[in-house]
N, C-alpha and C positions, 0 to 999 in steps of 0.2 A: 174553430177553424180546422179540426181534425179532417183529413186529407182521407179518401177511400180508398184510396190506392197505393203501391210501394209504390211504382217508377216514380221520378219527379220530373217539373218540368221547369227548364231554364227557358225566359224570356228576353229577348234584348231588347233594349230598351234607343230611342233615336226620337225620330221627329213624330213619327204617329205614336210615340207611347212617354211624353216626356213631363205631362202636369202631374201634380197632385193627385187629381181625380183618377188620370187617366193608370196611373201603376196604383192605384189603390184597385180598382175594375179589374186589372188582368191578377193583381191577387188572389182576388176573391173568386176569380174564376179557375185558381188554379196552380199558377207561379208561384214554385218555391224558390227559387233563384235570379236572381236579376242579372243581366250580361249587360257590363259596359264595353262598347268596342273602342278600343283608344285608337284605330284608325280614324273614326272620324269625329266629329264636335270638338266644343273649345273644353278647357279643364273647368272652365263657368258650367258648362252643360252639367259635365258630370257630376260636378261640386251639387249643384242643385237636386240631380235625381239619388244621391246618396241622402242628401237631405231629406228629400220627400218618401225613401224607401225608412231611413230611420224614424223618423215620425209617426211610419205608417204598422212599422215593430212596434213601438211603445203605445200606439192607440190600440193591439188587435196582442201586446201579452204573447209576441210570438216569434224570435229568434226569425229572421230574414237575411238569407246570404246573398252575398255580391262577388261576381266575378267580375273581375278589371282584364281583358282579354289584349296584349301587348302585340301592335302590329307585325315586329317580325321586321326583317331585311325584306327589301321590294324592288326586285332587279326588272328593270324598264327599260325600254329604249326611247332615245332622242327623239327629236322633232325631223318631219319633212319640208324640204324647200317649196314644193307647191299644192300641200295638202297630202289626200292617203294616195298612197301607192298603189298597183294591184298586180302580187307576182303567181306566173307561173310556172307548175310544175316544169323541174328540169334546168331552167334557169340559174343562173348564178348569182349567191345574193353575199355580199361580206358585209359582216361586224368588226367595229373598229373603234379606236378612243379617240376618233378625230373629229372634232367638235362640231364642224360643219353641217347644215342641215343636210338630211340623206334624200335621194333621190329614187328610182329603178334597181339600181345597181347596189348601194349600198345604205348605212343608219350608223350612227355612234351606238354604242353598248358604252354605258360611262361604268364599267363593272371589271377593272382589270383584273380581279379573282378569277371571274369566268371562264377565261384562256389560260389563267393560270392550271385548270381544272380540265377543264374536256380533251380531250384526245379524236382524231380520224373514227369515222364512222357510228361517231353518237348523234344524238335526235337531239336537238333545241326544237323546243316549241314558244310559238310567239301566241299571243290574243288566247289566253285561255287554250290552249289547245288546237287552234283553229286553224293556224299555219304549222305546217314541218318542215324542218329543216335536216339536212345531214350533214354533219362538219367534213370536210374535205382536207384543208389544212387548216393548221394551228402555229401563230407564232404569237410572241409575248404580247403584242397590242392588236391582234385582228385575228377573224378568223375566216374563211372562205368555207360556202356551206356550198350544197345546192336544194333547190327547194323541190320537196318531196307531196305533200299537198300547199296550195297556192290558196292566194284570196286578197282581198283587200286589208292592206295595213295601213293603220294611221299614228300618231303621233301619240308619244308614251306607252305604248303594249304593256303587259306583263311579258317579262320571260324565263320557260322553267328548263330546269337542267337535270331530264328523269335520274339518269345515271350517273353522278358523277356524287361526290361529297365536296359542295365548296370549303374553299377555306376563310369563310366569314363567322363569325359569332352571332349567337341568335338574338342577342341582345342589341341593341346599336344605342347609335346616341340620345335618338328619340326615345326607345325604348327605355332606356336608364331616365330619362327625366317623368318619363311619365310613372313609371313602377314607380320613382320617388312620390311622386303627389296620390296616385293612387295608395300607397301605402299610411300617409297622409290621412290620407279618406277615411281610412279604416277600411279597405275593403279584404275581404276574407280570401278566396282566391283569386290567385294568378294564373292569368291563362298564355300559355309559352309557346308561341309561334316559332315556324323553322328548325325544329328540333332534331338535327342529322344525327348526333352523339350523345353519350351517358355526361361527357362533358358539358356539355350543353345547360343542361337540368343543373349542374353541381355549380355551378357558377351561379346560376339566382338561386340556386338557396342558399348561399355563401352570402348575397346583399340581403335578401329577405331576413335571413337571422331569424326562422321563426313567426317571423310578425301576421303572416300569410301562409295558407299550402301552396301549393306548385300544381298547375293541372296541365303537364305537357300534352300540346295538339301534334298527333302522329297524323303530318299532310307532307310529312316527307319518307319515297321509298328505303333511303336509308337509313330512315330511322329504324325497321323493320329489320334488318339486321340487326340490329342492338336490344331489341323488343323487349327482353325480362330486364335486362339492366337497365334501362330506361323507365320501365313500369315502378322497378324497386328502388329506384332514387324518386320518384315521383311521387306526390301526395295523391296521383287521380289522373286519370290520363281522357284525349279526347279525341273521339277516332273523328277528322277533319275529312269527311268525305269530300268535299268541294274540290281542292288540292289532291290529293289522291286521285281522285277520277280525272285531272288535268293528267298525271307524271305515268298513269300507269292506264292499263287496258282497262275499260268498263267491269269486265267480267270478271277480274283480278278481286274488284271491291268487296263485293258480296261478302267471298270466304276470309277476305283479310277480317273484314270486320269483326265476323264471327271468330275469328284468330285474338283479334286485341282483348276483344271481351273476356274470350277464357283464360287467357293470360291474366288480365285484369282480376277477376272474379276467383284464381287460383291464387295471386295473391293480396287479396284480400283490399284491393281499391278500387275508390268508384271511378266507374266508367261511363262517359257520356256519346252519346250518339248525336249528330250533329252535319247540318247542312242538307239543304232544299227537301226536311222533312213533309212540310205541308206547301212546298213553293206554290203552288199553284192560289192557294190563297192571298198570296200579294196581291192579287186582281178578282178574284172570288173568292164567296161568299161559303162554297165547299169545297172539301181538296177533291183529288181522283180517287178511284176507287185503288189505284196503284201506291197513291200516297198512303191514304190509310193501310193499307197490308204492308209497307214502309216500316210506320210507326210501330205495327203489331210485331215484327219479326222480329223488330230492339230492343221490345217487351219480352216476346217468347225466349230471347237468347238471355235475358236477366239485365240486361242493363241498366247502369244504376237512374239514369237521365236520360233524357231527351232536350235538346236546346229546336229552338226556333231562332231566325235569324231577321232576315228580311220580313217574315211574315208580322213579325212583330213591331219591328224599328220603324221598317217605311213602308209597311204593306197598308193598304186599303179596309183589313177587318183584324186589326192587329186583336181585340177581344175573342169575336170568331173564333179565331186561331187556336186560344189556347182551349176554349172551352170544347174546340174539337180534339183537340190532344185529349184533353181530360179524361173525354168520353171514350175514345178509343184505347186508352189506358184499362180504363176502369172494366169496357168489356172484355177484353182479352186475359182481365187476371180474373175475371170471375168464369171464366170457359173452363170447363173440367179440363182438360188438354193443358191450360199451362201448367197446373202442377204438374201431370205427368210428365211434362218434357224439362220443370226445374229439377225435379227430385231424386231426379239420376246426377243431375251436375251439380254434388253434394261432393267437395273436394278434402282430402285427408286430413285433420288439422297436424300441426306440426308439433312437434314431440315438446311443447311447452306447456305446460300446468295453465295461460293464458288460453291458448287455444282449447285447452282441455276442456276448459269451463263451458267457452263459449258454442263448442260442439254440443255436452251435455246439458247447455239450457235448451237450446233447440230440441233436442228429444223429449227431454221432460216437459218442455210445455207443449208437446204433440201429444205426448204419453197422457197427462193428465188434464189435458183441454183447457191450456191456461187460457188466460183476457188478454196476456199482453205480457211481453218481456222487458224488463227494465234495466237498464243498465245505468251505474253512476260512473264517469269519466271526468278525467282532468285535463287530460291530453287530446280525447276521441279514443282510444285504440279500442279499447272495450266496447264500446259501440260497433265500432267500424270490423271489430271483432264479430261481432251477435248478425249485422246485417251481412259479413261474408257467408253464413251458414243458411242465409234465404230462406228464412222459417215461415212455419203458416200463418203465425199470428205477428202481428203488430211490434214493432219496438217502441218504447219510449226513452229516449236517449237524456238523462240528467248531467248537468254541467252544472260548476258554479260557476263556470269560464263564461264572459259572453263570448267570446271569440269562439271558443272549442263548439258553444249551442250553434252558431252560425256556420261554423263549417260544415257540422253534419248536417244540415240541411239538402246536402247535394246527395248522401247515404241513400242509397236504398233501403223502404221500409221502414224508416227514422224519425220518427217523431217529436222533433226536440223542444227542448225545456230547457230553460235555464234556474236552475233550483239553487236554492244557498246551501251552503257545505254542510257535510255532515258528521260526526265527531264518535259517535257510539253508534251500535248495530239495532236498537230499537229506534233512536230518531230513523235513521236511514229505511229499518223496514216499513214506519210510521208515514214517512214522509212518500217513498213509494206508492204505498197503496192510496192513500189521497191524493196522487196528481195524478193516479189510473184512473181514479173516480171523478175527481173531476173535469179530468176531460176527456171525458166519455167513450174509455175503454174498458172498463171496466163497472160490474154494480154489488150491493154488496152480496156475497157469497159465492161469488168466485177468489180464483185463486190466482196469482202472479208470479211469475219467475222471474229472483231478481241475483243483477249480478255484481261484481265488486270489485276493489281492491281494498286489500288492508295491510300495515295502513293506510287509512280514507289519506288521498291527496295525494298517492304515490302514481308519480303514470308508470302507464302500462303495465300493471300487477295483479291486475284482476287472477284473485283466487278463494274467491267465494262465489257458493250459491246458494242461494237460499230462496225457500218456496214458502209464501205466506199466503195469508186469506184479505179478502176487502172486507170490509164491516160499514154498517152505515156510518156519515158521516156524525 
């Protein structure tokens, strides 16, 4: 099941992707990560596709990571007294905590943070984007807007607050009960909705304890002001185009993206790209030609992933899907063009004997045209070390952790194995070259770069390197 490609690709998983069969299929076509969204299903649902995705590791000998994706705070408005509304520009529309069904004129906001937050002349947006609003005044339980683009409103909207930082926590109630069962599960990462501050982050990894990484979703503008402290308390962060293209201008998105990434990729975390990559495949059978050059540009800027969302969970060719990622993956890193546009974004390693190593295996296995780079980890770092340097050839990431072989899964370039420990420097170089050979990275009379810590079982210490040969089995 050796992967032809670095990027990786996250599938979520829902009603078109939930039997046995059916995530065995988008494995093999491709999926190295599984997306549970805990917005929707029961904790039965998930309970079962955790089931069926671990089953599907121990049948296929291959380390399979799961993201449990936490919904996040979801500021809505009430219901109307006789169905949807439809306002126009100019008009005057107030939000308020009065319980009463809304009308023309006004809606409940059951969100008293909201008012506590905005100020005269900011944008509330209702429906995704759809309606605008401009606050006019502000007092503790209401707000008086006037509407700047109109439309039909109906009952429960989203609504987002571009400018402002509420004062809610990203976690909520829901949220804690499900991170509890999801952690439960075993699932590898968390994925951290609503994310406005460093605080944010520090707070579920205070519950997590370890148990999980943290893959904070930037789909809030202010999180963007906090960007390296958020990146460097985070296991892995996740640019949430959906929400973002809600809070901010279309044209904004682009160059953010390519912002998180190199943030990301500077220090040293994966970074996933995410939302209405192949949308059009919910309903068809191929994306746009727009979609694909989508995918390509997530590829060319080095991202570590790529998720699918709808296209997979309740889309119509949830298979399709990925096996069209796959392909587009696969030509884009075989185009002479993406090395040259990776190979300048070769970032300084930091004055630690760890990064030292993991820059000089990268050379030396270009310099001497290794099979494949190897690393043994307890933690990940060493890994997640060798794939921040985006080398030509392949990693092979050893663990004796299953948790650590699972979480690199999301790694860029990663290869993982979950290998038993190792005690002395010929088991380890021994044992190397035999899981290069046998899964078919390497044949015998090539040579490996492998990398370490010693003492074996110390994280983060990698400070060895060592170049060896494969020999027949």
């Amino acid at each position: 099941m050796r992967r032809q490609r670095n990027a990786k690709i996250v599938a979520t998983l829902g009603p078109s992707s939930s039997t046995a069969a059916e995530i065995e299929a988008l494995f093999r076509a491709g999926a190295d990560v599984f997306r549970l969204n805990f917005s929707h299903g029961s904790l039965a649902d998930h309970r079962d596709r955790v089931d069926h995705i671990r089953a599907l590791e121990d049948r296929y000998h291959r380390p399979v990571g799961i993201l449990m994706d936490l919904q996040g705070p979801k500021l809505r408005i009430d219901t109307f007294k006789s169905g949807p509304v439809t306002l126009k520009a100019g008009q005057s529309f107030q939000l308020d905590l009065d319980h009463q069904p809304g009308d023309q004129t006004r809606v409940c906001l059951p969100h008293p943070e909201v008012f506590a937050a905005i100020r005269p002349r900011q944008t509330l947006l209702l429906d995704d984007g759809r309606i605008r609003l401009r606050v006019m005044e502000v007092a503790k339980d209401r707000t008086v807007t006037r509407v700047v683009t109109g439309g039909e409103l109906s009952d429960r909207k989203g609504l987002n607050v571009p400018s402002a930082v509420l004062p809610v926590t990203a976690l909520t109630k829901k949220d804690a009960v499900d991170l509890k069962s999801g952690l439960k599960l075993g699932v590898d990462w968390v994925g951290l909705s609503f994310v406005q501050r460093p605080e944010d982050v520090a707070e579920v990894k205070r519950i997590v304890n370890g148990r999980a990484r943290i893959l904070s979703k930037l789909e809030k503008p202010a999180a963007i002001a906090h960007l390296n402290e958020i990146v460097d308390l985070s296991d892995g962060i996740m640019v949430a185009r959906g929400d973002l293209g809600v809070e901010m201008p279309p044209e904004d998105v682009p160059g953010l993206q390519k912002r998180i990434i190199r943030a990301c990729r500077r220090a040293g975390k994966p970074v996933v790209v995410a939302t209405q990559m192949l949308d059009s495949m919910i309903k068809s059978p191929a994306p746009t030609r727009a979609e694909a050059s989508d995918v390509a540009t997530a590829v060319y800027d080095g991202a570590d992933a790529m998720m699918l969302s709808a296209e997979t969970a309740a889309g119509a060719y949830p298979l399709a899907s990925v096996q069209m990622m796959d392909r587009i993956i696969k030509r884009i890193e075989r185009d002479p063009l993406y090395r040259r546009v990776m190979d300048p974004e070769h970032y300084a390693p930091e004055a630690t004997t760890s990064d030292a190593i993991a820059a000089a295996a990268r050379q030396v296995a270009n310099t001497i045209s290794a099979a494949a780079i190897v690393t043994y980890s307890t933690s990940g770092s060493t890994t997640i070390r060798a794939a921040r340097e985006r080398p030509e050839v392949p990693i092979i990431g050893l663990s004796a952790s299953q948790q650590t072989a699972r979480g690199m899964t999301l790694a860029w370039g990663v290869h993982s194995v979950r290998s038993r420990d190792v005690h002395d420097f010929s088991t380890m170089v021994g044992r190397a070259a035999h899981i290069a050979h046998r899964e078919g990275f390497a044949k015998s009379g090539d040579s490996i770069v492998i990398t370490a810590g010693v003492p074996f079982g110390t994280p983060g210490a990698t400070n060895v390197l060592r170049i060896a040969p494969v020999t027949e089995e």
